[in-house]
Legacy VTK file of the C-alpha trace (Angstrom):
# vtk DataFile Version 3.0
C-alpha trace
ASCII
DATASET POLYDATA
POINTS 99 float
0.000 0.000 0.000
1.562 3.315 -1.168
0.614 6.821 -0.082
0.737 8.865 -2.786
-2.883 10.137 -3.141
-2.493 10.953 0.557
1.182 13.105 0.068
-0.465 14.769 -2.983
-3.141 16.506 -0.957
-2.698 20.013 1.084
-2.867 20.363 4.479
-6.804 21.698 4.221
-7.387 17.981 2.116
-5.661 16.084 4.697
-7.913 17.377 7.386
-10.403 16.035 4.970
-8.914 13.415 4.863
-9.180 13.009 8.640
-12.754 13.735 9.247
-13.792 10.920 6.027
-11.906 8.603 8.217
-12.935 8.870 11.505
-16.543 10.190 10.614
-19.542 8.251 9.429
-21.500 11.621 7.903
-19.046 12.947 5.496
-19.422 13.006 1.678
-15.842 12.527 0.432
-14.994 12.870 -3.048
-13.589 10.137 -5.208
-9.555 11.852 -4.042
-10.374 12.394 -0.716
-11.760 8.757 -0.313
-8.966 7.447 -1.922
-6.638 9.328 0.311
-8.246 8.210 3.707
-8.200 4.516 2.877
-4.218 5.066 2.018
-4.112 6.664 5.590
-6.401 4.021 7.234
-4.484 1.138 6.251
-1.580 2.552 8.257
-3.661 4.294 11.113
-4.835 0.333 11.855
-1.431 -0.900 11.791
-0.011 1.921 14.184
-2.980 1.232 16.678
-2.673 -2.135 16.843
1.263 -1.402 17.444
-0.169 0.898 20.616
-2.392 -1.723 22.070
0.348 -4.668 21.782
2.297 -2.130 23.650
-0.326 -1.158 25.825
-0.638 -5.169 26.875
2.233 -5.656 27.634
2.704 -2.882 29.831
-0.551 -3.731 32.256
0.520 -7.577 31.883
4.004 -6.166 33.887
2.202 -3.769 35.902
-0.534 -6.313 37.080
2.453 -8.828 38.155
3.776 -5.668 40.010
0.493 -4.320 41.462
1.166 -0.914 40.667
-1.173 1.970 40.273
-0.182 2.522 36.303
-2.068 -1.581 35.766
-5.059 1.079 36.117
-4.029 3.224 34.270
-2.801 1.095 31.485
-6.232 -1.117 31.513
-8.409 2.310 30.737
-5.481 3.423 27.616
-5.546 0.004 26.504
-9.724 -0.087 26.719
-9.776 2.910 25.014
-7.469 2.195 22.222
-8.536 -0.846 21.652
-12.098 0.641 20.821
-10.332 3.014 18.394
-8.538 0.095 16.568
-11.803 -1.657 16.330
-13.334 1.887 14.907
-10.996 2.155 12.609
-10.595 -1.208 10.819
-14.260 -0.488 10.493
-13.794 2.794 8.654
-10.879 1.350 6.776
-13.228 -1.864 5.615
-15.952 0.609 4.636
-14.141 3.134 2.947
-12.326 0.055 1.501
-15.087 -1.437 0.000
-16.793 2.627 -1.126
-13.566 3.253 -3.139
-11.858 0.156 -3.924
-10.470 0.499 -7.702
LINES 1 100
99 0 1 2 3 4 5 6 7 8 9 10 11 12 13 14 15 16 17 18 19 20 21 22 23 24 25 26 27 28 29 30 31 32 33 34 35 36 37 38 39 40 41 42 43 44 45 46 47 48 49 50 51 52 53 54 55 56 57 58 59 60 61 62 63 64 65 66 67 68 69 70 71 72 73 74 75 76 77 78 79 80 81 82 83 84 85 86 87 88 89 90 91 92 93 94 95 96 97 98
């Protein structure tokens, strides 16, 4: 997967970019669709990077019974909702404006 649609586009497009994304009532055009599935496939792959992370931190702090397990659990609960979110998006957009 390359990301050339997504480096062609100014910085106004890319917040376009964003909000096709990560929002369910946009009306993206054909560039702009193309752009956020480009970015999606590598927003899923950094997220699920974060919540391995995330794991392995609260599986060290549970062992330890620090305060950060806590912590940890809620960041991992919450980016593990946005990882589910966004392969969503990605599999939708995917699908919308698949050449």
């Amino acid at each position: 997967m390359h990301l050339d649609v997504y480096r062609s586009c100014s910085f106004r497009e890319k917040r376009d970019v964003l909000n096709t994304f990560w929002r369910t009532d946009t009306t993206p055009t054909s560039r702009i669709g193309e752009a956020a599935v480009q970015y999606g496939y590598y927003a899923v792959i950094c997220l699920a990077v974060v919540v391995a992370e995330l794991t392995l931190i609260l599986v060290v702090s549970i062992t330890h019974g620090s305060l950060i397990a806590w912590l940890t659990a809620v960041g991992d609960v919450l980016v593990v909702w946005s990882t589910w979110w966004a392969v969503r998006r990605f599999r939708t957009l995917k699908t919308q404006f698949s050449q």
